[in-house]
PLY file of the C-alpha trace (Angstrom):
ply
format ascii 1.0
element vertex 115
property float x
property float y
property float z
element edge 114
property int vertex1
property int vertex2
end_header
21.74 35.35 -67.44
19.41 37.49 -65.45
20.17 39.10 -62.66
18.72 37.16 -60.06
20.66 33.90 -61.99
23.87 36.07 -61.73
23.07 36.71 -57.58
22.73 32.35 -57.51
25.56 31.69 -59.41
27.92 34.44 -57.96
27.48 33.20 -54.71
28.48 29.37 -56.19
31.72 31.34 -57.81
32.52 32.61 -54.56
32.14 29.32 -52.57
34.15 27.68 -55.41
36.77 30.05 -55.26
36.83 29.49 -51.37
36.89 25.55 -52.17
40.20 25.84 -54.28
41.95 28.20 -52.49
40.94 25.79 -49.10
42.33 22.69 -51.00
45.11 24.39 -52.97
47.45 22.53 -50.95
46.31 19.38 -51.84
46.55 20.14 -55.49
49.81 19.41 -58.01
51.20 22.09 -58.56
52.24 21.82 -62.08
49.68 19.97 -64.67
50.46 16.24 -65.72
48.81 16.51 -68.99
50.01 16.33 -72.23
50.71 19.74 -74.32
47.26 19.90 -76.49
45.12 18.07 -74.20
42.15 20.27 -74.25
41.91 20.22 -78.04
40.83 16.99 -78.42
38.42 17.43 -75.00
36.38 20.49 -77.07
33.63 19.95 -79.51
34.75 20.57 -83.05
32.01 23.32 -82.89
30.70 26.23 -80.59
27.32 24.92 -78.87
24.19 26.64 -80.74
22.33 26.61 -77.14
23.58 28.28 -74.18
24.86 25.55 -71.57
23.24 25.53 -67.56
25.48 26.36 -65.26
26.24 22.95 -63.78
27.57 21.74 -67.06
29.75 24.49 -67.32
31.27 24.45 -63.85
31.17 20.99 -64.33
33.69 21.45 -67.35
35.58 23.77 -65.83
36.71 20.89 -63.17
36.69 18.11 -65.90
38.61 20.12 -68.21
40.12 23.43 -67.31
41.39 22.38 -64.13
43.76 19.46 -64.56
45.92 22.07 -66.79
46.20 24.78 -64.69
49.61 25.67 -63.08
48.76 26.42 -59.82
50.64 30.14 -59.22
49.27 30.52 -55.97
50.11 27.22 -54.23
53.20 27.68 -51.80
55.61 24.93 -53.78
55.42 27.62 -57.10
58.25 29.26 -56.87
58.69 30.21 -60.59
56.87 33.82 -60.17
55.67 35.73 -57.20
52.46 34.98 -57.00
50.03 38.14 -56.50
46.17 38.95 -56.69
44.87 35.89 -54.83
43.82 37.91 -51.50
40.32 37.47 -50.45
40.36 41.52 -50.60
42.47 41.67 -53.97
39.72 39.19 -55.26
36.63 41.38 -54.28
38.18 44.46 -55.66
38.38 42.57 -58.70
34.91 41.92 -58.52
34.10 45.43 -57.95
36.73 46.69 -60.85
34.87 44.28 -63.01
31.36 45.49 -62.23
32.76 49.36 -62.77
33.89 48.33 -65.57
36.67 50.40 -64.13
40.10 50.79 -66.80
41.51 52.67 -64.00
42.43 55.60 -66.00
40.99 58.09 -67.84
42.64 59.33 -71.57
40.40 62.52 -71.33
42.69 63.71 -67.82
46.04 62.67 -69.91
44.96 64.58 -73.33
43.94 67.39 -71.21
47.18 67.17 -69.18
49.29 67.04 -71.67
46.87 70.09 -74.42
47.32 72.43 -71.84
50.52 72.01 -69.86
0 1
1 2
2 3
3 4
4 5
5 6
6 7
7 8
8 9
9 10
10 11
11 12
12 13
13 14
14 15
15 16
16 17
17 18
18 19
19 20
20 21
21 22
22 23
23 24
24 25
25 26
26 27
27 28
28 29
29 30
30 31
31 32
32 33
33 34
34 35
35 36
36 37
37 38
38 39
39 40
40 41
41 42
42 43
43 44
44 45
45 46
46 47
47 48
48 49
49 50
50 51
51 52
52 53
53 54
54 55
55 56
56 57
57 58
58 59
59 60
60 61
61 62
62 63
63 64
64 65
65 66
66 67
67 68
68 69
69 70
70 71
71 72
72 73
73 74
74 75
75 76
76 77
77 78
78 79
79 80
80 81
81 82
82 83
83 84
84 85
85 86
86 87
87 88
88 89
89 90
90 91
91 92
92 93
93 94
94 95
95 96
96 97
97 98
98 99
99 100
100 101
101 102
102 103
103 104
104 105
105 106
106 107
107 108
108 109
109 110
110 111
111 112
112 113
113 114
C-alpha cells in the first residue's frame, strides 16, 4: 500500500468506523455464533497474493463482524466501555502513526543511574 492508497482507504476506515458506531444500536450486542466459527470460514492457507481492499473489508463484515461483542453498545454492561470517542479514536490514529510507546526506557534508566 502506497501512500496515496493509504489516503483512499483511510478515509473508507473512517467513514466505516462512523457507519458502525451510527448503527451500533441496531446491532446484537453479544454474537450468536457458535464458539469456532471463524475456523472453518478461513482458508486452510495464508493467500500468496495480497487481497484489494474491497475483499478485505468485505470479509471483515462477512466474517469478523458477526463475532464481535459489541463493548461499546449501551446494553453491554459487562465492562466499562472506554476508547470509542471520536477524539480518543484520532489520537489513536496519531499514537499509531508516531509510533508513539508513550514512554521512554532511556528517561527511566537515567532516572533511576543517577538518582
Amino acid at each position: 500500500m502506497d501512500v496515496e492508497d493509504f489516503r483512499e482507504h483511510g478515509k473508507e476506515m473512517v467513514e466505516y468506523i462512523c457507519e458502525y458506531l451510527s448503527t451500533l444500536e441496531e446491532r446484537r450486542v453479544t454474537p450468536s455464533v457458535e464458539p469456532g466459527y471463524l475456523s472453518k470460514l478461513l482458508p486452510q492457507q495464508a493467500p500468496q497474493e495480497p487481497e484489494d481492499w474491497a475483499t478485505i473489508m468485505a470479509d471483515v463484515d462477512s466474517k469478523i463482524m458477526p463475532g464481535v461483542t459489541h463493548w461499546q453498545h449501551r446494553r453491554f454492561h459487562a465492562y466499562f466501555p472506554s476508547g470509542n470517542s471520536f477524539p480518543s479514536i484520532l489520537g489513536d490514529m496519531l499514537a499509531d502513526a508516531i509510533g508513539c510507546i508513550g514512554f521512554s526506557w532511556v528517561r527511566i534508566f537515567l532516572r533511576t543511574v543517577t538518582g
